[in-house]
DSSP file (Angstrom, degrees, kcal/mol; ACC not computed):
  #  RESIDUE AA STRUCTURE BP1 BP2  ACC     N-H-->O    O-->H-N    N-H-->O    O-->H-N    TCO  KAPPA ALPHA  PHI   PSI    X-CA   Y-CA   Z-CA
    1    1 A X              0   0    0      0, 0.0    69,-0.2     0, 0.0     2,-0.2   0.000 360.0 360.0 360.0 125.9  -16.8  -12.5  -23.5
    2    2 A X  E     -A   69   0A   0     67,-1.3    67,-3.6    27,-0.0     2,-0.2  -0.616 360.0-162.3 -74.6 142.6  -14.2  -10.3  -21.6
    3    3 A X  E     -A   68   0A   0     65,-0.3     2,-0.5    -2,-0.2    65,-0.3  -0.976  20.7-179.2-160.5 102.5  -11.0  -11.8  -20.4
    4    4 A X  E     +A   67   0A   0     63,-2.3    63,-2.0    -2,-0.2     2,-0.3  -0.993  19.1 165.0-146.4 117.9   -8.1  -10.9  -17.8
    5    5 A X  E     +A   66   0A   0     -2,-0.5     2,-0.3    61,-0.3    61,-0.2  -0.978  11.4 130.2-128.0 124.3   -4.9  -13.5  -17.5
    6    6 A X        -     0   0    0     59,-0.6    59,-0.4    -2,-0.3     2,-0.1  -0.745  44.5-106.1 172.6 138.4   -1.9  -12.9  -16.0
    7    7 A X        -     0   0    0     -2,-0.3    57,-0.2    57,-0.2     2,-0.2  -0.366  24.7-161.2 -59.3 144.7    1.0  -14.5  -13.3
    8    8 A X  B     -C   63   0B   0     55,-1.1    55,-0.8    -2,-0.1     2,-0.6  -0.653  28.0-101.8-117.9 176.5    1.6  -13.4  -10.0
    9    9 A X      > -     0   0    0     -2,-0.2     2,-4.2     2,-0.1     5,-0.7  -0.981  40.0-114.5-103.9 111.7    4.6  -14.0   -7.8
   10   10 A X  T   5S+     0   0    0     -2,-0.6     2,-0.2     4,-0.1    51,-0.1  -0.104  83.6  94.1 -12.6  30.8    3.7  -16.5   -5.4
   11   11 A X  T  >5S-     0   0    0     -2,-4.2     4,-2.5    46,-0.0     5,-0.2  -0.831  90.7 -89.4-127.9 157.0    4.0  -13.7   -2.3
   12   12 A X  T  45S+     0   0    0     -2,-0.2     4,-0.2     2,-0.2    41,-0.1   0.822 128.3  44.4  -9.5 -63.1    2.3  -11.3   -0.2
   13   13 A X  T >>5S+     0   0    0      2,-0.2     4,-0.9     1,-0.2     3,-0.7   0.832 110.5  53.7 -81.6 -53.2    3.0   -8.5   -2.8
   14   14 A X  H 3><S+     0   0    0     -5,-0.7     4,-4.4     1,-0.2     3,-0.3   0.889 108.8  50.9 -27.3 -56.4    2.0  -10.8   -5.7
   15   15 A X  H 3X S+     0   0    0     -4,-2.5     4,-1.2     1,-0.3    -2,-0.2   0.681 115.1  41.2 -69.1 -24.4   -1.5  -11.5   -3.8
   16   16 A X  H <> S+     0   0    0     -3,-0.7     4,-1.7    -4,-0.2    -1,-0.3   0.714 110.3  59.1-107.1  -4.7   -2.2   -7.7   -3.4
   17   17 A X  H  X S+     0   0    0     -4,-0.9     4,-3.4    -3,-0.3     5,-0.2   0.930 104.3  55.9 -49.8 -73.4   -0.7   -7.1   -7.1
   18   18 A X  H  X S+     0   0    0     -4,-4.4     4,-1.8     2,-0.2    -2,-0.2   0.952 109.3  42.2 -55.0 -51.2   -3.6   -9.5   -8.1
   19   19 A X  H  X S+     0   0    0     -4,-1.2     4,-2.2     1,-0.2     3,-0.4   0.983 107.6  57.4 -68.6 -50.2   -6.5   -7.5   -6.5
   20   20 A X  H  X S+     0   0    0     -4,-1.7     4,-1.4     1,-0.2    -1,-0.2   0.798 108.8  45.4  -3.2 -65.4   -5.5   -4.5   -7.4
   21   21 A X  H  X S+     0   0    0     -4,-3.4     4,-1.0     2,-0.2    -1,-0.2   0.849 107.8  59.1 -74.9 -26.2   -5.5   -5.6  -11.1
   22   22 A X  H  X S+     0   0    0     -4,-1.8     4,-3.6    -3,-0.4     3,-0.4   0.891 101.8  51.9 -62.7 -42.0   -8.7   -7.1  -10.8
   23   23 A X  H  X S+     0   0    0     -4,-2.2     4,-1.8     1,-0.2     5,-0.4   0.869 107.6  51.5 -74.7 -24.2  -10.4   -4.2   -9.8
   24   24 A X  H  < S+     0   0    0     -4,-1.4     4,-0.3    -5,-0.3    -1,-0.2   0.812 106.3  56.1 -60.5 -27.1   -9.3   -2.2  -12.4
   25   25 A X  H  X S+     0   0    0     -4,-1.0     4,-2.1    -3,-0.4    -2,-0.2   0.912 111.3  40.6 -60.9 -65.7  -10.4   -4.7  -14.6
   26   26 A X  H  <>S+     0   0    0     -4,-3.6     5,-2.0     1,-0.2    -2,-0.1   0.982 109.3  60.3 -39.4 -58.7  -13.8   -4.6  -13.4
   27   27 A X  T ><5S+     0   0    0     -4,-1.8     3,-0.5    -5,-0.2    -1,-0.2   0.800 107.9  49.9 -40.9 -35.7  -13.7   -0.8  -13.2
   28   28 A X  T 345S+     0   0    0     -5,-0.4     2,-1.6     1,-0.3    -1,-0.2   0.992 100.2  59.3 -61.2 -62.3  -13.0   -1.1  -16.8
   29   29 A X  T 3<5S-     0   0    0     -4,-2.1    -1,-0.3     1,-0.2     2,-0.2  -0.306 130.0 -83.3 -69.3  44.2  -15.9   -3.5  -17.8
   30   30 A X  T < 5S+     0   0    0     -2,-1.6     2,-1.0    -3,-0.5    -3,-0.2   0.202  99.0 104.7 113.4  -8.2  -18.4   -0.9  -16.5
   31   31 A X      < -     0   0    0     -5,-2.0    -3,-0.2    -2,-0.2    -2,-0.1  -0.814  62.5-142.1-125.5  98.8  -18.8   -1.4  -12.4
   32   32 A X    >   -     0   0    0     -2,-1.0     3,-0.9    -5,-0.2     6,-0.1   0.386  23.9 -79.2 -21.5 160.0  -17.1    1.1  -10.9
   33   33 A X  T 3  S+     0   0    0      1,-0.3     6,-0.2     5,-0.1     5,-0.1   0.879 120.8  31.4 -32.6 -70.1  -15.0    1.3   -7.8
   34   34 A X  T 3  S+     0   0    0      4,-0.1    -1,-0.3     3,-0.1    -2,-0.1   0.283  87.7 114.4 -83.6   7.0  -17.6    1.5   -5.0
   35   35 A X  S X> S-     0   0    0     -3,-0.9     4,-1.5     1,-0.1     3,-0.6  -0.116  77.7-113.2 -80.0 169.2  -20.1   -0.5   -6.6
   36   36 A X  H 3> S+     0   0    0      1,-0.3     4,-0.9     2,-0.1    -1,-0.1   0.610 116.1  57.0 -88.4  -4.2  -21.2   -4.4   -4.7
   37   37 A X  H 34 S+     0   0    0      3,-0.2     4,-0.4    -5,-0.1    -1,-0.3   0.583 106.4  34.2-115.5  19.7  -19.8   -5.7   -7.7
   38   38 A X  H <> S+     0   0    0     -3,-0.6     4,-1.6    -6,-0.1     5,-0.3   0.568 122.3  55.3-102.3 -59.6  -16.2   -4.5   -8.1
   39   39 A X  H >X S+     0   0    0     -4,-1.5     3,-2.9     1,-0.2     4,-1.8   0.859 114.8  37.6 -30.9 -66.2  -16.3   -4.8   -4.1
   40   40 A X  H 3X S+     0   0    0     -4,-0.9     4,-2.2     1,-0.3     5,-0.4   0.778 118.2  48.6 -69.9 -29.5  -17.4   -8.7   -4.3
   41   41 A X  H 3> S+     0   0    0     -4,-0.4     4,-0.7    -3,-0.3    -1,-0.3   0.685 115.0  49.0 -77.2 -17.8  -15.3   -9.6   -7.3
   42   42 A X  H <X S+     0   0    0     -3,-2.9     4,-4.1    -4,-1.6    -1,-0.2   0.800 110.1  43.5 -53.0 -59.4  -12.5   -8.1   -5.8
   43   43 A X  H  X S+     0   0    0     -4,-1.8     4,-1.2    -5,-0.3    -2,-0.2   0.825 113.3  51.9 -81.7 -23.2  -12.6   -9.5   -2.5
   44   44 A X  H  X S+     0   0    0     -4,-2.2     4,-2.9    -5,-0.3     5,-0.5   0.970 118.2  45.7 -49.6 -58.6  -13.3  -13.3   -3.9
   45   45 A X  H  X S+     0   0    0     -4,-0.7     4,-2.3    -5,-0.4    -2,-0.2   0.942 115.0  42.1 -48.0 -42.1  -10.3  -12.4   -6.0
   46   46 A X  H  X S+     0   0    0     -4,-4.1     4,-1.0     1,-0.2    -2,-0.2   0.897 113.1  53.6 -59.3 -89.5   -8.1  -11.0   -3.2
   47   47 A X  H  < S+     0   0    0     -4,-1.2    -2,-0.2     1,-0.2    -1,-0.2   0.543 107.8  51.1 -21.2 -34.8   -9.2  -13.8   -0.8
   48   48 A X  H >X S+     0   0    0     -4,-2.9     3,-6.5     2,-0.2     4,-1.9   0.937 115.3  50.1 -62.1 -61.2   -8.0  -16.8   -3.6
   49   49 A X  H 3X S+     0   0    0     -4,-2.3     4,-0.7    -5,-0.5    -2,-0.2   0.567 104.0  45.9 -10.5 -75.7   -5.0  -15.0   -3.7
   50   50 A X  H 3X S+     0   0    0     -4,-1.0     4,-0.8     2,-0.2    -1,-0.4   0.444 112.0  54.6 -58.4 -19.0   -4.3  -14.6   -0.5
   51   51 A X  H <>>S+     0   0    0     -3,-6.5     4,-3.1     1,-0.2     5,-0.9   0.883 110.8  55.3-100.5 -43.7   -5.2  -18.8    0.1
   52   52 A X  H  X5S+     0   0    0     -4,-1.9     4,-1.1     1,-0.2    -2,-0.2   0.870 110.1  39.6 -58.8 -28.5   -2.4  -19.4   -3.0
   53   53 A X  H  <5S+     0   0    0     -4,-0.7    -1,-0.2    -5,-0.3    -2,-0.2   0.835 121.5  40.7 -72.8 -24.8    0.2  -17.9   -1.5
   54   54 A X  H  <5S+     0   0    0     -4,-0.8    -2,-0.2    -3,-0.3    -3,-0.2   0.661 139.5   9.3-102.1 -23.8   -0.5  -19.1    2.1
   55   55 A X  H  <5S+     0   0    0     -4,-3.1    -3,-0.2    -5,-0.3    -2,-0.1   0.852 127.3  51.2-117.2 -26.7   -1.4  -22.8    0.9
   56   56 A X  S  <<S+     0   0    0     -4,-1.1    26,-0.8    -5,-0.9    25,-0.7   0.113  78.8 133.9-111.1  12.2   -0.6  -23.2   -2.8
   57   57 A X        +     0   0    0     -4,-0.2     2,-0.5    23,-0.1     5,-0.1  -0.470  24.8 172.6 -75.0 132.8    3.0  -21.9   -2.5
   58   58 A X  B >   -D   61   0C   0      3,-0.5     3,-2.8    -2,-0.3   -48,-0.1  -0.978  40.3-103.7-106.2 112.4    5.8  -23.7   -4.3
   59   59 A X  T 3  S+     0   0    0     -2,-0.5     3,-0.0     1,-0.2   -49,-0.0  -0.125 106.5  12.5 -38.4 148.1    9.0  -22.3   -4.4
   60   60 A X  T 3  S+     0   0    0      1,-0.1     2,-0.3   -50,-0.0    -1,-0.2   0.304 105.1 120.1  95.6 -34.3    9.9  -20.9   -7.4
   61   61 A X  B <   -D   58   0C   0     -3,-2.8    -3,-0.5   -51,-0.1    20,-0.2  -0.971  50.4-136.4 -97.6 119.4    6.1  -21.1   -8.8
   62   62 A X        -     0   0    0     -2,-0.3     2,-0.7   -54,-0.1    19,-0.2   0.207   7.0-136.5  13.2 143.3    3.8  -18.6  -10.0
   63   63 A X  B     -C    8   0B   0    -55,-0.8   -55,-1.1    17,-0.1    17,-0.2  -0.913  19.3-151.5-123.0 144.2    0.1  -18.2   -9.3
   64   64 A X        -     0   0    0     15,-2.4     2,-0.2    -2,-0.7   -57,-0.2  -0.512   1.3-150.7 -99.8-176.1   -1.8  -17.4  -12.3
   65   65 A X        -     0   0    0    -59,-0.4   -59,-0.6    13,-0.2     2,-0.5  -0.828  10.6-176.3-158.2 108.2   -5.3  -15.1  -12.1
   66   66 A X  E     +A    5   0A   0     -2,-0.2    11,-1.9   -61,-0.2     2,-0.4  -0.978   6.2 179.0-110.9 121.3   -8.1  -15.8  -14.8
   67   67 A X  E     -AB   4  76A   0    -63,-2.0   -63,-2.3    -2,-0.5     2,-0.3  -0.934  11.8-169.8-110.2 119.3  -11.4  -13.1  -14.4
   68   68 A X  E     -A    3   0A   0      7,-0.8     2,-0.6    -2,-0.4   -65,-0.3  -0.959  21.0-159.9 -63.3 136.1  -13.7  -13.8  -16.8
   69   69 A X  E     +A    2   0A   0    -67,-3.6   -67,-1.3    -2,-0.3     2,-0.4  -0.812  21.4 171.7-100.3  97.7  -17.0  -11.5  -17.9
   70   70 A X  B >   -E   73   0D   0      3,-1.1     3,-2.6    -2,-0.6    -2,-0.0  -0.860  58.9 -61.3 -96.8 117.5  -19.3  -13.8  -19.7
   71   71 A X  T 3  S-     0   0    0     -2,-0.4     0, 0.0     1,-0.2     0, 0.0   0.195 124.4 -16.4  46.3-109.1  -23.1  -12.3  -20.6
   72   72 A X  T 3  S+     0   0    0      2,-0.0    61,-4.5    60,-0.0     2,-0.3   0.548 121.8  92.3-115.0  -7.3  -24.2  -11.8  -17.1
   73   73 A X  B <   -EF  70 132D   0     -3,-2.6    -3,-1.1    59,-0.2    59,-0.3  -0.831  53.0-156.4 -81.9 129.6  -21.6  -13.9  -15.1
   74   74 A X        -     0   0    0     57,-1.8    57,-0.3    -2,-0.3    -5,-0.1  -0.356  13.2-166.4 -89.2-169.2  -18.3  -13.0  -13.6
   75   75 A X        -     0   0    0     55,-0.2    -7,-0.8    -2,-0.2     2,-0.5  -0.201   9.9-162.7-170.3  83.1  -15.5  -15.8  -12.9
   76   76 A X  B     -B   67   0A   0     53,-2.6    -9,-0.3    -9,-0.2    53,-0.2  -0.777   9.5-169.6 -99.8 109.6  -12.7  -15.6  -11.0
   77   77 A X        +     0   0    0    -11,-1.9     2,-0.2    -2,-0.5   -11,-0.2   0.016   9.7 174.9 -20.3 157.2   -9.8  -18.4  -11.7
   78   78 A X        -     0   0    0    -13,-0.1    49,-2.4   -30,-0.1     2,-0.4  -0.281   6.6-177.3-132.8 120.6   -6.8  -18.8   -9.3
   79   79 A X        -     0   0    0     47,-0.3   -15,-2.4   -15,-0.2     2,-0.3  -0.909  11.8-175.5-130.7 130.7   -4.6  -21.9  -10.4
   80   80 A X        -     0   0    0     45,-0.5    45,-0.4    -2,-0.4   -17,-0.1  -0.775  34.7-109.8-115.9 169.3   -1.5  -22.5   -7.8
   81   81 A X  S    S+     0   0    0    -25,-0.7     2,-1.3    -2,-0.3    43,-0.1   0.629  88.7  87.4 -52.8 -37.5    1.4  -24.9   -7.8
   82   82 A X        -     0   0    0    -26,-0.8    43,-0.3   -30,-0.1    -2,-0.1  -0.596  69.5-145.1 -95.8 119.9    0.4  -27.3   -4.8
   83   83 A X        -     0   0    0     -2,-1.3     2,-0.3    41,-0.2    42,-0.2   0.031  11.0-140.7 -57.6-162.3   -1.8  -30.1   -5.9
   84   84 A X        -     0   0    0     40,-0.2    40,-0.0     1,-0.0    -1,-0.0  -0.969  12.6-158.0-146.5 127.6   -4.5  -31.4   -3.6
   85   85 A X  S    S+     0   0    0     -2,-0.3     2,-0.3     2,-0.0    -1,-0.0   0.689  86.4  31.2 -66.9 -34.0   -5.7  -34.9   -2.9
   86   86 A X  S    S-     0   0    0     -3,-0.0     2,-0.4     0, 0.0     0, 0.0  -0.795  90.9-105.5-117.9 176.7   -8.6  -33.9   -1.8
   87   87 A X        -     0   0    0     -2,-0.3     2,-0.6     1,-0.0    -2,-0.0  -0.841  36.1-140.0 -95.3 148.0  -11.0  -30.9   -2.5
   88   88 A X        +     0   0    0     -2,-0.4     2,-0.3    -4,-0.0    27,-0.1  -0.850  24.2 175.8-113.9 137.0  -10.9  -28.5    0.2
   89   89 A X        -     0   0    0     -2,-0.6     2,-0.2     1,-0.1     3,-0.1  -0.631  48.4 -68.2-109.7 166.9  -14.4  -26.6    1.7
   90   90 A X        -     0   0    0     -2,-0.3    12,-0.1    14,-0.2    -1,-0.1  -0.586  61.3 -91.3 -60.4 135.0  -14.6  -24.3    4.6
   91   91 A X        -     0   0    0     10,-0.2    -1,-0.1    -2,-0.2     3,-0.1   0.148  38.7-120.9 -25.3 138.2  -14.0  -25.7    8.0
   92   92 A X  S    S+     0   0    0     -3,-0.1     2,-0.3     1,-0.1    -1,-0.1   0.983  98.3  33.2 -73.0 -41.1  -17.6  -26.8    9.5
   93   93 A X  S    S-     0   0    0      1,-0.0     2,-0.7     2,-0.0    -2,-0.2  -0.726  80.5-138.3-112.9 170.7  -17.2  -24.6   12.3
   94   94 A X        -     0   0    0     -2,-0.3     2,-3.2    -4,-0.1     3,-0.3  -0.629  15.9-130.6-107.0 105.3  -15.4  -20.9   12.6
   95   95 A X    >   -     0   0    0     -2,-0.7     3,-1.5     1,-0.2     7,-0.1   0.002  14.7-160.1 -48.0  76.2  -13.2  -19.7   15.4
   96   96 A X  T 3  S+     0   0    0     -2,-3.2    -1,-0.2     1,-0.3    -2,-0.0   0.754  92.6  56.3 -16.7 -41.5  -15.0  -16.3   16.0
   97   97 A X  T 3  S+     0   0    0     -3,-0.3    -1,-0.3     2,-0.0     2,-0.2   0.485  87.3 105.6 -87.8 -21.2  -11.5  -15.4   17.7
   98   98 A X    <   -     0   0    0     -3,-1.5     4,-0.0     2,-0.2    -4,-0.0  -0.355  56.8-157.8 -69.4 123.1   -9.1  -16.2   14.6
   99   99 A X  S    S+     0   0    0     -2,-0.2     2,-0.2     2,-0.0     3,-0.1   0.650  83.1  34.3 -73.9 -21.4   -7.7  -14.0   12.8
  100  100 A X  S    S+     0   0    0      1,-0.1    -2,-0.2     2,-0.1    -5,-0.0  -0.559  82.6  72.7-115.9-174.9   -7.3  -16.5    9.8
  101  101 A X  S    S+     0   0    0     -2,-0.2     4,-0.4     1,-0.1   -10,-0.2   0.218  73.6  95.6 104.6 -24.1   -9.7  -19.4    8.6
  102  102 A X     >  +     0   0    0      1,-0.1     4,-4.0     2,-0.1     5,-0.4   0.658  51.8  96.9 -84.6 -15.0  -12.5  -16.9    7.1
  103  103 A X  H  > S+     0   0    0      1,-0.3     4,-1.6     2,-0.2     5,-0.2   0.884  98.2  26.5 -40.8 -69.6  -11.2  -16.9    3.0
  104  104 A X  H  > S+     0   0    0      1,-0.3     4,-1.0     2,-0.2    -1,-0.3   0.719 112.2  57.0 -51.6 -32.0  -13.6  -19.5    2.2
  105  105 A X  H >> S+     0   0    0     -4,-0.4     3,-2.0     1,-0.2     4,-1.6   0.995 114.9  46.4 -80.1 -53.3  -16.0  -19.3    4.2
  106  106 A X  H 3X>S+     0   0    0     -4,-4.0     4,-1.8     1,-0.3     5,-0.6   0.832 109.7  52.5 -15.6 -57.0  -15.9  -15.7    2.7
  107  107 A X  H 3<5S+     0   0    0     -4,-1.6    -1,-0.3    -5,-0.4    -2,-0.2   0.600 107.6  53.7 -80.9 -20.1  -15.7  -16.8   -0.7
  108  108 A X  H <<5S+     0   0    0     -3,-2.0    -2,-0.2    -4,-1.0    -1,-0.2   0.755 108.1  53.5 -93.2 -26.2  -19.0  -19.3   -0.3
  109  109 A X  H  <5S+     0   0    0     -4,-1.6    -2,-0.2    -5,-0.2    -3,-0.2   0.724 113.1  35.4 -71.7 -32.7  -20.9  -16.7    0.8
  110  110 A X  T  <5S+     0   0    0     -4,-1.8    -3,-0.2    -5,-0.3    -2,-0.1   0.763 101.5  66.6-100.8 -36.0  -20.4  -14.4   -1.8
  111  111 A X  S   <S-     0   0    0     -5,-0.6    20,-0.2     1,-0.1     3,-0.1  -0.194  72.8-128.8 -64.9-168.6  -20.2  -16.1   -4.9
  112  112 A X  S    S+     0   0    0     18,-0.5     2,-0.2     1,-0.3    19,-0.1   0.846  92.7   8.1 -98.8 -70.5  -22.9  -18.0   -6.7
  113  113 A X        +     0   0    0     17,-0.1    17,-0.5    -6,-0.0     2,-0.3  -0.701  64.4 177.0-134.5 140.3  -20.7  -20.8   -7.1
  114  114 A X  E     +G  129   0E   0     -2,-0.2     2,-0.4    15,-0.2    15,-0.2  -0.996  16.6 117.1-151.8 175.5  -17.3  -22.1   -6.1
  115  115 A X  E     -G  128   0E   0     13,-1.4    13,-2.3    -2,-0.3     2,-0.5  -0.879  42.3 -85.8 159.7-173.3  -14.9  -25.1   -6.4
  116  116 A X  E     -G  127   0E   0     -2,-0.4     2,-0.3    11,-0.2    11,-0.3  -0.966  15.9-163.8-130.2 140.8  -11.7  -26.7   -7.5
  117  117 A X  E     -G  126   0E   0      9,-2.1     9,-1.4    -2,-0.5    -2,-0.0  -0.983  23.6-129.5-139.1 124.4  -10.3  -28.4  -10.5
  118  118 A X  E     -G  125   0E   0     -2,-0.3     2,-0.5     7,-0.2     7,-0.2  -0.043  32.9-123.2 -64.9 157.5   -7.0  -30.7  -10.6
  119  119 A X        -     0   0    0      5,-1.3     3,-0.4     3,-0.4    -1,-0.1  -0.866  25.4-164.5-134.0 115.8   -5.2  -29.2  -13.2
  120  120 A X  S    S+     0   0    0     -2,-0.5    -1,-0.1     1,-0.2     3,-0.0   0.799  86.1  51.6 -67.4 -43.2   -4.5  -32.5  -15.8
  121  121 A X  S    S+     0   0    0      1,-0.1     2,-0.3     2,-0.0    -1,-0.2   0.918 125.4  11.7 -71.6 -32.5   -1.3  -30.7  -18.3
  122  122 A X  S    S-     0   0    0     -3,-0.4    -3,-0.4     2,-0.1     2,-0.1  -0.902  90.4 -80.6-141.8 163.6    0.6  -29.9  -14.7
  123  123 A X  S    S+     0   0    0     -2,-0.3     2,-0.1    -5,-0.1   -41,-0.1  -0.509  84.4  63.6 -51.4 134.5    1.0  -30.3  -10.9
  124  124 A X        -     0   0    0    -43,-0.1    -5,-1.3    -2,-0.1   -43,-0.2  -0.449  64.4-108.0 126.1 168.1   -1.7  -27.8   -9.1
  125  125 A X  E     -G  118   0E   0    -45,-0.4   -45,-0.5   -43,-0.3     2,-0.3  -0.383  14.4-136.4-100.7 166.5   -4.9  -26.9   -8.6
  126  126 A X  E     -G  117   0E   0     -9,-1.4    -9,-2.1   -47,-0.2     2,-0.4  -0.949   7.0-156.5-136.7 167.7   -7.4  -24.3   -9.4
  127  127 A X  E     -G  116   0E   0    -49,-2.4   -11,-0.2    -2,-0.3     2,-0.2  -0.961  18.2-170.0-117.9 105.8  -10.1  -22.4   -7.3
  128  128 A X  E     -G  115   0E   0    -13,-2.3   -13,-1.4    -2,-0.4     2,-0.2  -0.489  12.1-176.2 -96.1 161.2  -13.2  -20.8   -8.9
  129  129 A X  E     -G  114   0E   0    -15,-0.2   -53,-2.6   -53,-0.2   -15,-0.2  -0.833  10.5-154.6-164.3 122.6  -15.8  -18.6   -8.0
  130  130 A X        -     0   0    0    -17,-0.5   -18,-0.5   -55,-0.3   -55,-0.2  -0.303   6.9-173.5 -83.6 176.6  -18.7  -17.5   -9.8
  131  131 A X        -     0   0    0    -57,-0.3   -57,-1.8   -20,-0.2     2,-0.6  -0.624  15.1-159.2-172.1  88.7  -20.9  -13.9   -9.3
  132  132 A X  B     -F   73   0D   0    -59,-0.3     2,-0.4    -2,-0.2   -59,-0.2  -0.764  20.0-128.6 -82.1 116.7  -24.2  -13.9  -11.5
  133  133 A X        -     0   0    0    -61,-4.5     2,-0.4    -2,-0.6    -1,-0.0  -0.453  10.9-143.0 -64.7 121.1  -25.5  -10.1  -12.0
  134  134 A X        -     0   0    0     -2,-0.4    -1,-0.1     1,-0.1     3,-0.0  -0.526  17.7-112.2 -98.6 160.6  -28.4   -9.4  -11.4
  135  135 A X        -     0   0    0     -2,-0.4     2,-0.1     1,-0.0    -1,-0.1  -0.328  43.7 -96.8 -83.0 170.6  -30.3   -6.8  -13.6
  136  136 A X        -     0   0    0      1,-0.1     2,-0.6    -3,-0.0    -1,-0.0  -0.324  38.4-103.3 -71.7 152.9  -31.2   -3.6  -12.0
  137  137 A X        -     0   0    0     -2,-0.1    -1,-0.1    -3,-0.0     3,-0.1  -0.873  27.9-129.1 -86.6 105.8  -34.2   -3.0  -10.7
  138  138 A X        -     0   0    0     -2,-0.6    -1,-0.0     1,-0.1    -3,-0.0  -0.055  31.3-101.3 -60.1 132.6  -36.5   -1.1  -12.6
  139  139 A X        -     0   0    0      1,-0.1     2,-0.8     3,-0.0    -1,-0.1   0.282  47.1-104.1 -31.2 161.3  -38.5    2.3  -10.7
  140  140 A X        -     0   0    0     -3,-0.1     2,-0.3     0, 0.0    -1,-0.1  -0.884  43.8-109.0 -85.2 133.1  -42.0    1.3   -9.7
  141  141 A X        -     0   0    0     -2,-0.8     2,-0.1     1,-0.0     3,-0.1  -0.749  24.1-156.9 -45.3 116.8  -44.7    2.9  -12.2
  142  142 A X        -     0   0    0     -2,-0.3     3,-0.1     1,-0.2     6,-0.1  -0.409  30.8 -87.6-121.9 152.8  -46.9    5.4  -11.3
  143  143 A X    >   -     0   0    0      1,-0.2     3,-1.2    -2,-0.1     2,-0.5  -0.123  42.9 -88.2 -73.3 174.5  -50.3    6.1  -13.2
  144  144 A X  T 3  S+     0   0    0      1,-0.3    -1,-0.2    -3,-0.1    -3,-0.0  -0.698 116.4   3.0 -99.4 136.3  -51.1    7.8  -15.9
  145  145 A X  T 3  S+     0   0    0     -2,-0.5     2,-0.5     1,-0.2    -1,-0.3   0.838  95.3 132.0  70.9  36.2  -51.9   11.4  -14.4
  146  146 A X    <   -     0   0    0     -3,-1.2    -1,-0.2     1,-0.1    -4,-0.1  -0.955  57.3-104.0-117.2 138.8  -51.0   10.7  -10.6
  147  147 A X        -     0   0    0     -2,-0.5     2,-0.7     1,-0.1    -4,-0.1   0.136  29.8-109.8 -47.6 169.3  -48.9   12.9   -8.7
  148  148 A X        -     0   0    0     -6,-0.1     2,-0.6     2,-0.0    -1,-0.1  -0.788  33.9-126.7 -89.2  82.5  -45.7   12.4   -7.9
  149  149 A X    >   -     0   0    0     -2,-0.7     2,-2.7     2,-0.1     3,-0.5  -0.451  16.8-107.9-129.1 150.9  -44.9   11.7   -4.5
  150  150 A X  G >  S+     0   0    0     -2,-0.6     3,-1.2     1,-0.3    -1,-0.1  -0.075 119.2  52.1  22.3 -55.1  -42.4   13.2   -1.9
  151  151 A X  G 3  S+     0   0    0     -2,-2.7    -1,-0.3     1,-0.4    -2,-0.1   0.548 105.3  59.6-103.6  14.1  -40.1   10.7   -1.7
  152  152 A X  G <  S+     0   0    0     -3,-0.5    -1,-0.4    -4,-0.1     2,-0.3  -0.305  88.8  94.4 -79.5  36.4  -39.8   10.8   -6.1
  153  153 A X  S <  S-     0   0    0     -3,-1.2     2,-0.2    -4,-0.1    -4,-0.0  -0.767  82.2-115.9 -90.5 151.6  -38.7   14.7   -6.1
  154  154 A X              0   0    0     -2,-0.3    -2,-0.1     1,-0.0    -4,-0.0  -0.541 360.0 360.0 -52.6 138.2  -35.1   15.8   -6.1
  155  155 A X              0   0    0     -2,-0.2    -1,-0.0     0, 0.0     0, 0.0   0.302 360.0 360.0 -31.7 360.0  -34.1   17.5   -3.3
């Protein structure tokens, strides 16, 4: 298992601090920059971020950022200051017209998985989100002795 931890400051600058490092982290573990899985782990990651500064800020408090790689699973963490009494989901409907409001809805759509966990030792939440990889898809198989055709050649 592969492992990425670390505080933010509970700001703008913090939140874009935290994506930043997460794609580099990915980019490390083996999926490149431009790949759909640095994108999507990114933007789940970015998108907590962004909902801890803008929901879960506490003066004064720190937002932490846990990415795990487990096997074939990613897992992104985001633990903020401000508990919650309830769990919060995406709004049932979307303002099309809104500039804000989309994080989650974002963040249910692309993960696997999502949710939130009281956090029992202190005041705060966290917000998870899973991404299972899926393996590559192997070339189709051609017979034995069959040509090869057009759209298998190199340029």
């Amino acid at each position: 298992m592969r492992e990425f931890a670390m505080c933010f400051t509970s700001t703008p600058r913090g939140a874009r601090l935290a994506r930043r490092l997460v794609s580099h982290r990915v980019n490390d573990w083996g999926h490149p920059y431009p790949t759909p899985v640095n994108e999507t782990v990114t933007l789940i990651a970015a998108e907590l971020s962004a909902n801890a500064v803008r929901h879960g800020h506490v003066p004064g408090q720190d937002f932490h950022v846990r990415l795990t790689l487990a096997e074939d699973t990613f897992r992104i963490e985001v633990t903020d200051a401000r508990p919650e009494r309830g769990l919060p989901s995406p709004p049932p409907t979307q303002d099309t017209a809104s500039e804000s409001g989309r994080g989650l809805h974002l963040v249910a759509a692309l993960a696997d998985g999502w949710g939130v966990a009281p956090c029992p030792a202190a005041h705060g939440k966290t917000v998870w989100a899973e991404l299972r990889l899926t393996p590559p898809v192997a070339p189709a198989l051609r017979a034995p002795g069959s040509r090869p055709r057009s759209s298998d050649r190199c340029p």
